[in-house]
C-alpha positions as CSV (number, residue, x, y, z in Angstrom):
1,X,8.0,-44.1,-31.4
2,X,10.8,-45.5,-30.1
3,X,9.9,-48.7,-27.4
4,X,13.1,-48.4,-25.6
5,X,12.3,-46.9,-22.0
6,X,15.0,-44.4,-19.8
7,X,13.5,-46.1,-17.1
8,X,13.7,-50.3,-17.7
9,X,11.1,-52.2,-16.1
10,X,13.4,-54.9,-15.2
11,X,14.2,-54.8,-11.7
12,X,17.8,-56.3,-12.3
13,X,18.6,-53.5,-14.5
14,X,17.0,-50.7,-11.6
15,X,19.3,-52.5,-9.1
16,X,22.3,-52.1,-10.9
17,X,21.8,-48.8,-12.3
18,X,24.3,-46.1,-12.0
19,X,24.2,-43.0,-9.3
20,X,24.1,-40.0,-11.2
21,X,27.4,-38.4,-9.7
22,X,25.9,-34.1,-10.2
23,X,22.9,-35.3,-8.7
24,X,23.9,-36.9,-5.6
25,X,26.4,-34.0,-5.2
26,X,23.8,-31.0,-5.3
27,X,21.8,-33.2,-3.3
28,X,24.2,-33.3,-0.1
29,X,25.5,-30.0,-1.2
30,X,22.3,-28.3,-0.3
31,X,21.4,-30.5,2.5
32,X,25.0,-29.8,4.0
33,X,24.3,-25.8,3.4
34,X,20.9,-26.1,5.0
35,X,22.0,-27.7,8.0
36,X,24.9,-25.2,8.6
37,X,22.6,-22.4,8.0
38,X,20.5,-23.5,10.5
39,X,22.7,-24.8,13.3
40,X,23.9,-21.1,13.0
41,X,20.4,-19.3,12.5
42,X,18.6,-20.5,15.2
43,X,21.1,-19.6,18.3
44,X,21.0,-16.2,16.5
45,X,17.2,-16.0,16.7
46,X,17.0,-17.3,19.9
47,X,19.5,-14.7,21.0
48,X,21.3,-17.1,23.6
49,X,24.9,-18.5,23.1
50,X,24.6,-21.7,21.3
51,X,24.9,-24.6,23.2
52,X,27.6,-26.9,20.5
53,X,30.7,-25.1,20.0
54,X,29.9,-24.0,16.5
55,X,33.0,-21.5,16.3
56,X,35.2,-24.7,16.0
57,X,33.8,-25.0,12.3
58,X,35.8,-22.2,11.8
59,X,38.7,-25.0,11.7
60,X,37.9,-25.9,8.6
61,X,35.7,-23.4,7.1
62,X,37.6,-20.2,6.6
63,X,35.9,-17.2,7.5
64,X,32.9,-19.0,9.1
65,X,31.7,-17.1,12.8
66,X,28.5,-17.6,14.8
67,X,27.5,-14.2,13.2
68,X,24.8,-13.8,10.1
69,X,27.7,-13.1,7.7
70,X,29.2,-16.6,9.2
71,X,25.7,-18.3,8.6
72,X,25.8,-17.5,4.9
73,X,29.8,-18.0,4.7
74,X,29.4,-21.4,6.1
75,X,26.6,-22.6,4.1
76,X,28.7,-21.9,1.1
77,X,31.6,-24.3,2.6
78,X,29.3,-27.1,3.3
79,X,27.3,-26.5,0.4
80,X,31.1,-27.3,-1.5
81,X,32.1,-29.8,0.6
82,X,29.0,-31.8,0.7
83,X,28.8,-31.3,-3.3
84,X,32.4,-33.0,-2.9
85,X,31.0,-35.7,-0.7
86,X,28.2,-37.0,-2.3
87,X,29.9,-37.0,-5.6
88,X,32.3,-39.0,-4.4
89,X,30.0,-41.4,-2.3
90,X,27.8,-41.6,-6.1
91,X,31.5,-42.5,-8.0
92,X,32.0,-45.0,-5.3
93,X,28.7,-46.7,-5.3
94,X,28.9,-46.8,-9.2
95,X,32.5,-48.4,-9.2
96,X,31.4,-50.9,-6.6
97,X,28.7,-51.6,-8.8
98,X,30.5,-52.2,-12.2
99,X,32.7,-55.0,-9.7
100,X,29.9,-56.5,-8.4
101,X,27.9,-56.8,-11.9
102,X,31.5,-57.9,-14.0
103,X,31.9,-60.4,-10.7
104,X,28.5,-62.2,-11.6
105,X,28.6,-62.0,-15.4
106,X,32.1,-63.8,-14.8
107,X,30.6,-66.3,-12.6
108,X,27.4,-66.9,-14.8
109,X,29.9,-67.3,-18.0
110,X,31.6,-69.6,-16.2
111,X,29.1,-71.8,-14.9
112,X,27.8,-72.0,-18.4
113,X,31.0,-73.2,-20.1
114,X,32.6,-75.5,-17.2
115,X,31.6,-78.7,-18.8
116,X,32.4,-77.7,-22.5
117,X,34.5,-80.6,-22.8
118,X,31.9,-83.1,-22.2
119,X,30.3,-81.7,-25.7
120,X,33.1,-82.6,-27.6
């Protein structure tokens, strides 16, 4: 058996680990499609006229309505778009993490060799 872990126990390596991109992306994806969904389903139950002015999503989802058929169209748009979004926000927290971590590894090599010439 192999003693080497998926998951370190060092809390330096959990801080700098990396988003996983597909993860974070379903992750908004379906919470995006949920909440569209539902901002459209529940006026429909309800029967009354909803009170936002949800036909303006129709902007920039094509073919969304305040209708069922709308409800399922624009889940399926935010479901995309939030994929896009959160894969996105996972690429950019991983990038600003690579900075951060070659930032202090520079710093630390540094600090080690700045009085080399006193050695010599």
């Amino acid at each position: 058996m192999s003693t080497h872990s998926a998951y370190p126990d060092d809390p330096i390596a959990l801080a700098f680990a990396p988003a996983h991109k597909s993860a974070m992306g379903v992750a908004v994806g379906l919470a995006a499609a949920a909440c569209c969904f539902l901002l459209t389903a529940v006026p429909l139950l309800r029967g009354h006229p909803p009170e936002l002015q949800l036909g303006l999503l129709a902007n920039y989802f094509t073919g969304y309505e305040v209708t069922w058929g709308g409800a399922v169209i624009g889940a399926a748009w935010a479901a995309f778009t939030g994929f896009v979004m959160g894969w996105f926000l996972a690429f950019l927290h991983n990038a600003l993490m690579a900075f951060k971590l070659l930032v202090l590894t520079a710093r630390a090599e540094f600090a080690q060799t700045r009085d080399f010439m006193d050695h010599i």
